[in-house]
Every structure is written in structure tokens, then in C-alpha cells.
C-alpha positions as CSV (number, residue, x, y, z in Angstrom):
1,X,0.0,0.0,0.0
2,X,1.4,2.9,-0.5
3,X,-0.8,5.4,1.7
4,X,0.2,7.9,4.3
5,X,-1.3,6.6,7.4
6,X,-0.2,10.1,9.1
7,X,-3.4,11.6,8.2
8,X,-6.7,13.0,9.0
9,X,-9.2,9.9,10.4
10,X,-11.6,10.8,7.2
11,X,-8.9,9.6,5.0
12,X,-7.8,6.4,7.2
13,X,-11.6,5.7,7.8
14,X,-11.6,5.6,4.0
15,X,-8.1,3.8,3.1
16,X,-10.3,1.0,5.4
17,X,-13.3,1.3,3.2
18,X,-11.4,0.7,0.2
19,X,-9.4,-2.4,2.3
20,X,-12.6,-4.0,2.4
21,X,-14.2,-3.2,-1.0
22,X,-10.5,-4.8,-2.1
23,X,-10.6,-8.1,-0.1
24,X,-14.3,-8.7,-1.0
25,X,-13.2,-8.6,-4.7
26,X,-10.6,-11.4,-4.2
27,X,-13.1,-13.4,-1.9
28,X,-16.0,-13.4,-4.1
29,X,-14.1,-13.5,-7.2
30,X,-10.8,-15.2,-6.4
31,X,-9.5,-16.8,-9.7
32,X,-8.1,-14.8,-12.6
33,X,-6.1,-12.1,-10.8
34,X,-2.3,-11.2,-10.3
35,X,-2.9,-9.1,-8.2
36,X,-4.7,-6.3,-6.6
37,X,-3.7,-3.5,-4.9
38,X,-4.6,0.1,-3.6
39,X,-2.5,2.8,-5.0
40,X,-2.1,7.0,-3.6
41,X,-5.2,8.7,-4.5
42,X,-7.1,5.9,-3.2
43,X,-8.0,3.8,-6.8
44,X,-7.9,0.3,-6.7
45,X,-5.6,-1.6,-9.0
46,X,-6.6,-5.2,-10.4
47,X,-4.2,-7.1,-12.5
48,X,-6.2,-9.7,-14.2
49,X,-5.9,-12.6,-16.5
50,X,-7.0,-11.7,-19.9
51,X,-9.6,-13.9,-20.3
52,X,-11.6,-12.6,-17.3
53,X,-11.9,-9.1,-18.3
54,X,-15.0,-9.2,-19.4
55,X,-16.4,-11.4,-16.4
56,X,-14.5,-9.3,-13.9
57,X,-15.8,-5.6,-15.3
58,X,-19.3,-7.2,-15.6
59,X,-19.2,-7.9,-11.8
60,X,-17.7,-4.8,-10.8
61,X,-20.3,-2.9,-13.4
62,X,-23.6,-4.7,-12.0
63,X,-22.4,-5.1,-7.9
64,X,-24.4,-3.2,-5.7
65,X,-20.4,-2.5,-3.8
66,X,-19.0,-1.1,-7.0
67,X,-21.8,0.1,-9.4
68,X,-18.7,0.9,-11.6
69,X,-21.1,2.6,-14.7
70,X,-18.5,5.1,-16.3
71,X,-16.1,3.9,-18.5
72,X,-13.2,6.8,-18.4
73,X,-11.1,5.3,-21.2
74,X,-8.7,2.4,-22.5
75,X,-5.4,3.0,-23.1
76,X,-2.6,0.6,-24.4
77,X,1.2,0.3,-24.4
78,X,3.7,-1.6,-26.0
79,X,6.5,-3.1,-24.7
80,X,8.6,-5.2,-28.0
81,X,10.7,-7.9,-26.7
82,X,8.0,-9.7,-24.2
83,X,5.7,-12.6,-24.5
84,X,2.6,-10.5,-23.5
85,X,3.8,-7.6,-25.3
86,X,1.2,-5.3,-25.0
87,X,-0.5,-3.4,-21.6
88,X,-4.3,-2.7,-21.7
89,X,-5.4,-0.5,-19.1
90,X,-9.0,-0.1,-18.4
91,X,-10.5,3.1,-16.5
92,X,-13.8,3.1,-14.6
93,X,-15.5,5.0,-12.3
94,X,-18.0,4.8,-9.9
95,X,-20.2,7.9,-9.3
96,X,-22.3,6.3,-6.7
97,X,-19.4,5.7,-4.7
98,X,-16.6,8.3,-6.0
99,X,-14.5,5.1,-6.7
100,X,-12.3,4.5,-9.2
101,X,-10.8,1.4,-10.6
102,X,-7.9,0.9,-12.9
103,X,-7.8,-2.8,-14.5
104,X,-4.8,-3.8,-16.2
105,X,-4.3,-6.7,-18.8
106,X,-1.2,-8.4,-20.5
107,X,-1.8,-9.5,-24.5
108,X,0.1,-10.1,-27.5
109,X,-1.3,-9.6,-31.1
110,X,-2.8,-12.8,-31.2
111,X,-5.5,-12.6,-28.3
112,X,-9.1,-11.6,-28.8
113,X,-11.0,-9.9,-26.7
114,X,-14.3,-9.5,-25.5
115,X,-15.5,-5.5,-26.3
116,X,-17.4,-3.9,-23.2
117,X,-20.4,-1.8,-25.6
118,X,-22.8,-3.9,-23.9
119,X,-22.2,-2.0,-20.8
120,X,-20.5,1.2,-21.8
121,X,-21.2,2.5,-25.2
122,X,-18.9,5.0,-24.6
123,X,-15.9,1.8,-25.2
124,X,-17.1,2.1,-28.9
125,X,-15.0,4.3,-29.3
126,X,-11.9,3.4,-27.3
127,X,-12.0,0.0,-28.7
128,X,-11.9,1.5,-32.5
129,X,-8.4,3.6,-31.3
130,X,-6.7,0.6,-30.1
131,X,-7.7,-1.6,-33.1
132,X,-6.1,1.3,-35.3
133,X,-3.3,2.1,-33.3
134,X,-2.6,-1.8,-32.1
135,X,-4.2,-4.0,-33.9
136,X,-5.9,-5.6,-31.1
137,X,-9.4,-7.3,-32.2
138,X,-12.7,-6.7,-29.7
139,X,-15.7,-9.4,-29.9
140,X,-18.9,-7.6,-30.2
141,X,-17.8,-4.8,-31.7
142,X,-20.0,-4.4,-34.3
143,X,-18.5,-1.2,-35.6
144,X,-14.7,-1.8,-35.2
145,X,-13.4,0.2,-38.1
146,X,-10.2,2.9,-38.2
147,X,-10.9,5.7,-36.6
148,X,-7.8,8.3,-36.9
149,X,-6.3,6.7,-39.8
150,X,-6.3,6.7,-43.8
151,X,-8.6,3.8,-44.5
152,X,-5.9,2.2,-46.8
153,X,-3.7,2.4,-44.3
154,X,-1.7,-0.9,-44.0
155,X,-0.5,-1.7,-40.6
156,X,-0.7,0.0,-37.3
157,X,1.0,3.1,-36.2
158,X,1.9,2.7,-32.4
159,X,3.2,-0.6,-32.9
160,X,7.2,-0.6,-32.9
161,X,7.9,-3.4,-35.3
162,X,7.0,-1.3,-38.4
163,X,9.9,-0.3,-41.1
164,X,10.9,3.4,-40.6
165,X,11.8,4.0,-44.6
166,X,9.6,2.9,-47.6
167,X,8.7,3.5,-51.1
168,X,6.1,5.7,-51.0
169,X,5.2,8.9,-48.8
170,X,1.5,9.9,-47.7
171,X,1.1,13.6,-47.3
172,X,-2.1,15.7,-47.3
173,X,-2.4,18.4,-50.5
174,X,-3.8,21.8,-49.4
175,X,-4.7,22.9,-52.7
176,X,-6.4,19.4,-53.7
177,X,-7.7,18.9,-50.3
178,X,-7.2,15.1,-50.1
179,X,-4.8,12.7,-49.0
180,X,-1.9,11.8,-52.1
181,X,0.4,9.2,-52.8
182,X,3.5,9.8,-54.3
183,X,6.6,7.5,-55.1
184,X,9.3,8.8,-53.4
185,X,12.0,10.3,-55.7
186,X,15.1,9.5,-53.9
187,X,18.3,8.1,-55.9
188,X,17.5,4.2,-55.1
189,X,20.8,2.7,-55.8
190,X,21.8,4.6,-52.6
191,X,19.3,3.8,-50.4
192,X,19.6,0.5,-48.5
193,X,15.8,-0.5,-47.5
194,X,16.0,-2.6,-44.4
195,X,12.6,-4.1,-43.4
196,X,13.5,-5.1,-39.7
197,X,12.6,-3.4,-36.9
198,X,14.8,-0.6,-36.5
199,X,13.2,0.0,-32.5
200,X,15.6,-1.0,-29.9
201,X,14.4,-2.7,-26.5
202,X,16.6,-2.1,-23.3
């Protein structure tokens, strides 16, 4: 924990509120967690198993405890070089109870997951960033298309295992107003194009 316990009571009487709330989590849904934890500012942290996103946020959404109905945002990381390379971090709030949870997953490119639009329709949109960005696929998603890029776009931009030079540049043309594609008009006998990833992990 990592809470200053030289406070006022108010703010101890709550650190023991949220004590609770966190131990009834783990008793009532035990499997499918790292771990879970409460972090300064008094939100709870739950590191979960992929697979029991959905299950967990569903409990958390529909328990009288929680009644965690705001869904603040998704945001994902990557980190090249692991197993589980990429970090999905969900936001949610409770406005009943002015609680706030942070749930935290570990994927790589290959898992599937389950999209939350059932309960927040506001994760539409979330869930179409990180498809674009990421590449990572959401179930139920009925409307998972690109949302910030071109819509020939190939690839995804926030990944690191993309080739920094190519043949051809993408720029946007004030005076046509439209997106254009041009071959690039470099010498290329001197360029050396070198399709590995160029990103270096520490």
C-alpha cells in the first residue's frame, strides 16, 4: 500500500473502506487475478488474467459494492521484446461511490478480446483507437473500423515493429484537399531499405 497513514481519520476511515471493498473482490471473485492493490489517490488496482476481463468488469459494473457505470477510457502500451507484449489498461468509475478502478491486462497480437459496448457505449470508441493504433481485435464490436487513420492504411501506427523508410510517402495536399500518394524520388541505388525493426528494446 502505499498510503500515508499520518493523516486526517476521514482519509484512514476511507483507506479501510477501500481495504474491504478490495478483499471482497478477491473473496468473491478469487481466480483470474495477479494481483490487486490500492495505489495513492485511493483507486484500486486489479491485475487480471486476460480472459476474465469481461467477467470481472461485468461484476464490478452490476455489484451493488461497486456500481462501476462510467467507463473513463482504454489506453494501451507496448513493450517489443516480451511474451505478452502489449499493456491494456482499463478506467472506470463509480459515481455512486466516487470510486475509481484501474484494470490492467497483459496481451500479445494474437488474443481476442471481448468488447465492453454492452455495458459502456462509450468503449465504442476506445476499442476502434486501439484496433487502429494496435491491432488488437474486440468481440462484439460491431463497428470496429479505423478511426484516426487513412482507410488504406496498412499496418498500425503505435506498434514498434514497423519499417521506418519505404517506397512511397502519404502527405495531405492543401490545394487538392485530399490525401496523395506519391513514389518517393530518392536516388535508389543509394538507399539501403531494411525491413527489420529498427526500434531497440533495453
Amino acid at each position: 500500500m502505499y498510503l500515508n497513514f499520518k493523516k486526517s481519520n476521514s482519509i484512514v476511515a476511507t483507506w479501510f473502506v477501500y481495504e474491504k471493498i478490495k478483499n471482497f473482490i478477491v473473496k468473491v471473485l478469487g481466480l483470474g487475478f495477479y494481483d490487486v492493490r490500492i495505489v495513492s489517490g485511493f483507486e484500486i488496482e486489479l491485475f487480471v488474467v486476460s480472459k476474465k476481463v469481461y467477467p470481472i468488469i461485468f461484476f464490478l459494473n452490476k455489484h451493488s459494492l461497486c456500481v462501476l457505470k462510467t467507463m473513463v477510457d482504454i489506453i494501451c502500451y507496448d513493450t517489443l521484446g516480451k511474451s505478452f507484449r502489449f499493456f491494456l489498461v482499463y478506467n472506470l468509475l463509480s459515481t455512486q461511490y466516487n470510486i475509481r478502478f484501474r484494470l490492467i491486462t497483459k496481451i500479445n497480437e494474437l488474443v481476442r478480446l471481448v468488447s465492453l459496448v454492452s455495458l459502456f457505449k462509450s468503449s465504442s470508441w476506445s476499442e476502434r483507437e486501439v484496433f487502429d493504433f494496435f491491432g488488437i481485435f474486440f468481440f462484439c464490436n460491431k463497428d470496429l473500423r479505423r478511426i484516426l487513420t487513412d482507410y488504406g492504411f496498412k499496418g498500425f501506427p503505435l506498434r514498434k515493429d514497423f519499417p521506418l523508410m519505404g517506397y512511397i510517402d502519404v502527405y495531405y495536399d492543401d490545394n487538392q484537399k485530399c490525401i496523395c500518394y506519391k513514389s518517393l524520388e530518392l536516388s535508389q541505388e543509394y538507399r539501403n531499405f531494411n525491413f527489420s525493426s529498427n526500434w531497440k528494446v533495453i
